[in-house]
FIFI-111485 format. One line per 4 residues: number of its first residue (from 1); for each residue y, z negated, x negated of N, C-alpha, C. Coordinates in pm, whole numbers, plus 32768, in hexadecimal, padded with zeros to 4 digits. Layout:
! residues N
NUM = Y Z X Y Z X Y Z X | ...
This chain:
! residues 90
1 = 8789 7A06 81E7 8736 79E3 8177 86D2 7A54 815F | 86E0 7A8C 80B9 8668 7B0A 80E1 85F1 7ADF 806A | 8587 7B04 809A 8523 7AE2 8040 851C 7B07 7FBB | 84EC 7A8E 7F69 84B1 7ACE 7EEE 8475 7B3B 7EB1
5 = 848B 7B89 7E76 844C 7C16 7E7E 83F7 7C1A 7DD9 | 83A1 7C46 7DCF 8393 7C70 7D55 8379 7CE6 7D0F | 83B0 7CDC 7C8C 83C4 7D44 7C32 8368 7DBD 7BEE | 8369 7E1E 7C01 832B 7E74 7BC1 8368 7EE9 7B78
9 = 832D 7F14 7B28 8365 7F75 7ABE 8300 800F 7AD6 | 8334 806B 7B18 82EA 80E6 7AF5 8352 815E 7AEF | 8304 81C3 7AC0 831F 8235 7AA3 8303 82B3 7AC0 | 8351 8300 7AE7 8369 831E 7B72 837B 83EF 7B44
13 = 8346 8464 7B53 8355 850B 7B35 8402 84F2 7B4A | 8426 8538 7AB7 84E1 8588 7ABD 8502 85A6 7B74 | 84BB 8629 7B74 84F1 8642 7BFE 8500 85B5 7C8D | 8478 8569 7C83 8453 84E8 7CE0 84EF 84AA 7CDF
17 = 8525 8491 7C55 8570 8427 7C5D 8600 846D 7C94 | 8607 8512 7C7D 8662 8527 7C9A 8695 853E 7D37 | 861D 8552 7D7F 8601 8549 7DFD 8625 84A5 7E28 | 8614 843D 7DEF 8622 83A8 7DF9 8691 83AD 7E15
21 = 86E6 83C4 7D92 879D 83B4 7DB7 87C6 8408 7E17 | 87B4 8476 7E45 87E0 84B7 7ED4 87AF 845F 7F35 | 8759 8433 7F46 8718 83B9 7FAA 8775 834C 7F8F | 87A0 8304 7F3D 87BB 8297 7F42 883C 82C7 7F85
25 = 8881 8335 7F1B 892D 8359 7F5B 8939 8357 7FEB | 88CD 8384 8015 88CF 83A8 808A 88B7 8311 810E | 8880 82BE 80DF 8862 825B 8125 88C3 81E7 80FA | 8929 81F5 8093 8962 8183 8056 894B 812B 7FEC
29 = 88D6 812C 7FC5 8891 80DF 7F7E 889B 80FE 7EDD | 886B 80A1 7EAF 885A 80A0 7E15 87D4 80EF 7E20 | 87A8 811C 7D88 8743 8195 7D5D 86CE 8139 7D73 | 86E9 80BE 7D13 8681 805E 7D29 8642 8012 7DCC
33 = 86A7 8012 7E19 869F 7FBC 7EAE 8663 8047 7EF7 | 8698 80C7 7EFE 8648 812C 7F34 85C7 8146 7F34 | 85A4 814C 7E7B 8524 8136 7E38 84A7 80CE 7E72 | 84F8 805E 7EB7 84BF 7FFC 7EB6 846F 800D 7F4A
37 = 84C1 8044 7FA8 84D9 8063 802F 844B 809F 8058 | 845E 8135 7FFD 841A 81B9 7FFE 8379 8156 7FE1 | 8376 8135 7F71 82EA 810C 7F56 82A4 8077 7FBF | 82F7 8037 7FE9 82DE 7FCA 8054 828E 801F 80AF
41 = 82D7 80AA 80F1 828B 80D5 8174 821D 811B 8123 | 8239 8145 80B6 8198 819D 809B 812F 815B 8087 | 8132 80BC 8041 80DF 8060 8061 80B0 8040 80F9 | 80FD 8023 8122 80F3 7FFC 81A6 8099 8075 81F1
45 = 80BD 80CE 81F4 8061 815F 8210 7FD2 8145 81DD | 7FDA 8144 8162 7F57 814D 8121 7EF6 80C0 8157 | 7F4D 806E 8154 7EF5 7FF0 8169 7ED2 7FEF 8201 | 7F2F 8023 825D 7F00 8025 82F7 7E6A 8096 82EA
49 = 7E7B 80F2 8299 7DC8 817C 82C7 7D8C 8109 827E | 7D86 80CC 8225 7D4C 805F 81C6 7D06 8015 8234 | 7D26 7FB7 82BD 7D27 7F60 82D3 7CBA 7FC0 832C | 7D25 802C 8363 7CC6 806B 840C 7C23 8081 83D7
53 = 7C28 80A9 8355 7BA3 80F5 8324 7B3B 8077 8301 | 7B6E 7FFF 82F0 7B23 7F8E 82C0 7AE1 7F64 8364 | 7B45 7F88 83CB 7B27 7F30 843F 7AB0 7F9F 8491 | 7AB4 8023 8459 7A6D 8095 848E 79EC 8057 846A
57 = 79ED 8039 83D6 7983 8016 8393 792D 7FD0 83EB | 79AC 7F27 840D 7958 7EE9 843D 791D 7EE6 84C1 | 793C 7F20 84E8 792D 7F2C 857C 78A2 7FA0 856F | 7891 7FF5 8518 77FF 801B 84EB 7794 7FCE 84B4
61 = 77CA 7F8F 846A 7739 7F20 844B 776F 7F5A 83AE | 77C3 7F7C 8375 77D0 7FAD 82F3 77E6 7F59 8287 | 77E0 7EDA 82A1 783A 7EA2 8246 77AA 7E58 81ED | 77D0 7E47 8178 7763 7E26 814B 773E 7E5F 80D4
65 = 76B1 7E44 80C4 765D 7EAE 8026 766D 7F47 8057 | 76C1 7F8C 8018 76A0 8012 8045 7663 8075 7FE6 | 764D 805E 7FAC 75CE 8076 7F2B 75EC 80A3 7E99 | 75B6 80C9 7E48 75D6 80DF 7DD2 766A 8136 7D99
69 = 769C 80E3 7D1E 771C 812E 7CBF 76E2 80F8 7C45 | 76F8 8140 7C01 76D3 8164 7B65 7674 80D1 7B66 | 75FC 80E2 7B8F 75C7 8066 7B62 75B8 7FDB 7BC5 | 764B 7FBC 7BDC 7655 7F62 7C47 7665 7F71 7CF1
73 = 7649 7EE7 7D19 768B 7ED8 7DA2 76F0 7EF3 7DD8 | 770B 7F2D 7E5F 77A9 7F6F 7E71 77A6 7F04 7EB7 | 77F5 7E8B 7EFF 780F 7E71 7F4C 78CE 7E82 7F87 | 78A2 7E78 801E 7947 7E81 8065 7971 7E06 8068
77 = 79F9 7DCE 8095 7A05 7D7C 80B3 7A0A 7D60 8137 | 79EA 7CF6 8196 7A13 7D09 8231 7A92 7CEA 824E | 7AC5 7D2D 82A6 7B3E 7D52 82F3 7B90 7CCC 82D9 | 7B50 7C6E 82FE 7B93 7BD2 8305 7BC7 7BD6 82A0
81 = 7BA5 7BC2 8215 7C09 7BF1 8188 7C44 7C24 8182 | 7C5A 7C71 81BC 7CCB 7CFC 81D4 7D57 7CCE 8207 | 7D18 7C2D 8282 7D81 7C08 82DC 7DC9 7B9B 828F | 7D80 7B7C 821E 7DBF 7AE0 81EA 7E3A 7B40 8172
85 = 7E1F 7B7C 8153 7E8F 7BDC 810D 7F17 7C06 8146 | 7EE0 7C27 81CA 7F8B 7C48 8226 7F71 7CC9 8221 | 7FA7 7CC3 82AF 7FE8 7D39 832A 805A 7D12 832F | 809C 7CFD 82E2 8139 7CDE 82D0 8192 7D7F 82E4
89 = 81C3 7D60 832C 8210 7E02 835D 8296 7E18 82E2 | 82A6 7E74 82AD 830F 7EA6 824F 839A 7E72 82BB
């Protein structure tokens, strides 16, 4: 049984995509299921320094008012929000 997945539409540099289909040829896959693959772990990447840098935060005392942007309050969110979202592994 494989999970529900959902759909997105982007658009992608000539050369990027042509690099895609050698990737996919190469792994078996459709352009789209490769596509899909490639960007799962780069999320996953991004969202793991995402998570480490929130927990750096907190573990400094960072989290919070950290002071002025154009006008307003910056606030972070704490780490715990971070966890109700998922560490769901690609």
């Amino acid at each position: 049984m494989s999970l529900e997945k959902k759909s997105i539409h982007i658009r992608i540099d000539q050369d990027m995509h042509s690099r895609l289909v050698v990737l996919a040829e190469l792994e078996g896959n459709e352009i789209a299921a490769q596509g899909s693959v490639l960007l799962e772990k780069m999320i996953m990447g991004e969202w793991h320094t995402v998570t480490v840098a929130a927990e750096k935060m907190n573990r400094l005392g960072l989290t919070g008012n950290l002071g002025q942007g154009n006008g307003s309050v910056v606030k972070l969110r704490e780490v715990e929000d971070f966890s109700v979202i998922g560490n769901k592994k690609a």
